[in-house]
N, C-alpha and C positions, 0 to 999 in steps of 0.2 A: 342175965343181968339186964336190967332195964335202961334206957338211955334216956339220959334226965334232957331238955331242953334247957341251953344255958342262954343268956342273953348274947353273950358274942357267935353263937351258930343261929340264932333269929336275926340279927343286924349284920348277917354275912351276905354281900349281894347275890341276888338270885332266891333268895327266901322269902316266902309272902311276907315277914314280920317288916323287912328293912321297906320296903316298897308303901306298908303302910305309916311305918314311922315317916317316911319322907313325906308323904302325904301330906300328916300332920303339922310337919314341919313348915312345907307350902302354904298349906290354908293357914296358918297361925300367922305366917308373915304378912299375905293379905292381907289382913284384918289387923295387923298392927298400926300404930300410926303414924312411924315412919313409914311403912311401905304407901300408908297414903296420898302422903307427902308425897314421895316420889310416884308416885304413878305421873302420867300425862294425862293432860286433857289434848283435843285435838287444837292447834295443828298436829300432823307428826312429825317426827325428826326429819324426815327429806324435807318437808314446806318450810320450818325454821330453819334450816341448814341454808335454803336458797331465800327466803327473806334474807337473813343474817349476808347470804354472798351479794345478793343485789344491794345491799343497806351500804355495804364500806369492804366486801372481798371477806367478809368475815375477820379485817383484820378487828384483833383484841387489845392494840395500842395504840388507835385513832384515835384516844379523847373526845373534845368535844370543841364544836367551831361554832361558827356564824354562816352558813351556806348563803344565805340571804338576811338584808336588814328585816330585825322583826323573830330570828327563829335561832335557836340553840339549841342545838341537838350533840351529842355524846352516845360515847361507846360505838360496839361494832354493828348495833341492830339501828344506828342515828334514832334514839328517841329524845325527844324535846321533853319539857317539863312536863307540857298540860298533857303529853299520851300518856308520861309516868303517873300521874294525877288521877287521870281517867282511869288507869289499871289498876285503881286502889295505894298510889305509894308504897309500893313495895319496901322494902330494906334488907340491906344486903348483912347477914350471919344468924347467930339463931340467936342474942340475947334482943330481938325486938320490941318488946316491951319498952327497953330504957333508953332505945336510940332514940334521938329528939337533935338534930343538928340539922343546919342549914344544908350540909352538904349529901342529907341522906340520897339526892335525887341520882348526884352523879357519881357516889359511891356504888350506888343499885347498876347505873346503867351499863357506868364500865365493868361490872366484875358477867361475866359472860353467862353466869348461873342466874342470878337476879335479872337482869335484862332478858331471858328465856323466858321468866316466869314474868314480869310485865310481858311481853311481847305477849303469851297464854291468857295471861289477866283482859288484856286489853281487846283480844280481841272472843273473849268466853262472854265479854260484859257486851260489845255488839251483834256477835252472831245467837243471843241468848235473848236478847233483846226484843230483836224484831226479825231476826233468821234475815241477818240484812243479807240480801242475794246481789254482792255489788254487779256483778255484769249482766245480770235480770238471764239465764242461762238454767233456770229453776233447779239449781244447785247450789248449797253452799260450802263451796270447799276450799282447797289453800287459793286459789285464783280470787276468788272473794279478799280472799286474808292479806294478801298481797297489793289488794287495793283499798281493806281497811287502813294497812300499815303506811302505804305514800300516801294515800289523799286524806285518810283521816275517818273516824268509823262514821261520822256527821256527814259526810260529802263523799264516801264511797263509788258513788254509780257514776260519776263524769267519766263522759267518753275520754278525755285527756291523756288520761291513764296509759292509753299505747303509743305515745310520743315519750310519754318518759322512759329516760335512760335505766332506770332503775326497775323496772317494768321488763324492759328487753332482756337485761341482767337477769332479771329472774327467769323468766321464760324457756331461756338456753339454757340453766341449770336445771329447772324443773321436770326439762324435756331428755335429759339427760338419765342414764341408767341410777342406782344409787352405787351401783361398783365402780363408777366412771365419775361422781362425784368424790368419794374417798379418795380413788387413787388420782383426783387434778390436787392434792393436797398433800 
């Protein structure tokens, strides 16, 4: 008697049929337009993790102050209006089209997903720009991004940058393992 292939002994692991079907499964989600959504651009998760520590400790319920006359900055990554401006106005859920209020800037900023994607936005629009190379180190990597995000992607390159506290903050995180960052948390 002959042994029929059924679909549950090809989708049994270990069978060339399941390995392909998973395949398929992978490349179809790629190519979706959620998975595009969520992919990243660079920074990566360690550079936004230590942005975000240097910015406020990563805390997600600092709101937003006045650190100096002249600046208002919010949420855990401290962005002001004009960085959310310059990353394109994000807004924070998915019916974006109808949001239109005053307060999209600091609904964005504090929710921790929206402020990730400004933070990305902002600094894809200056390292895409002009590959601004803030510490002139003829690379641009999260050290750059870190001083697109304090000093601003316009005035980047100032030496200043290693006096500030939030600079140091970073540093010592940055320099740290990514298992040693998880587990200070």
């Amino acid at each position: 008697m002959k042994k029929t292939s059924t679909f549950a002994q090809r989708s049994s692991p270990g069978h060339p049929w399941s390995y392909l079907v998973w395949i398929f499964v992978i490349v179809g989600l790629q190519f979706s337009p959620e998975a595009r959504d969520m992919r990243r651009v660079d920074p990566d998760d360690k550079c936004l993790r230590c942005i975000c520590e240097a910015s406020s400790g990563c805390n997600t319920n600092v709101g937003c102050s006045r650190p100096y006359y002249g600046d208002y900055s919010c949420g855990p990554f401290g962005i002001s209006w004009r960085y959310w401006a310059d990353a394109g106005s994000p807004k924070q859920g998915r019916d974006l089209e109808h949001q239109n209020s005053e307060s999209d800037f600091e609904n964005c900023v504090e929710d921790p997903f929206c402020a990730i994607r400004t933070v990305e936005n902002y600094i894809k629009k200056f390292k895409e720009g002009d590959g601004r190379d803030c510490n002139r180190d003829g690379t641009v990597n999260c050290y750059d991004y870190i001083q697109m995000h304090i000093l601003g992607g316009y005035n980047c390159n100032q030496s200043s940058i290693v006096t500030d506290s939030r600079y140091e903050k970073f540093q010592k995180c940055y320099n740290m393992t990514w298992h040693d960052i998880v587990d200070s948390h």
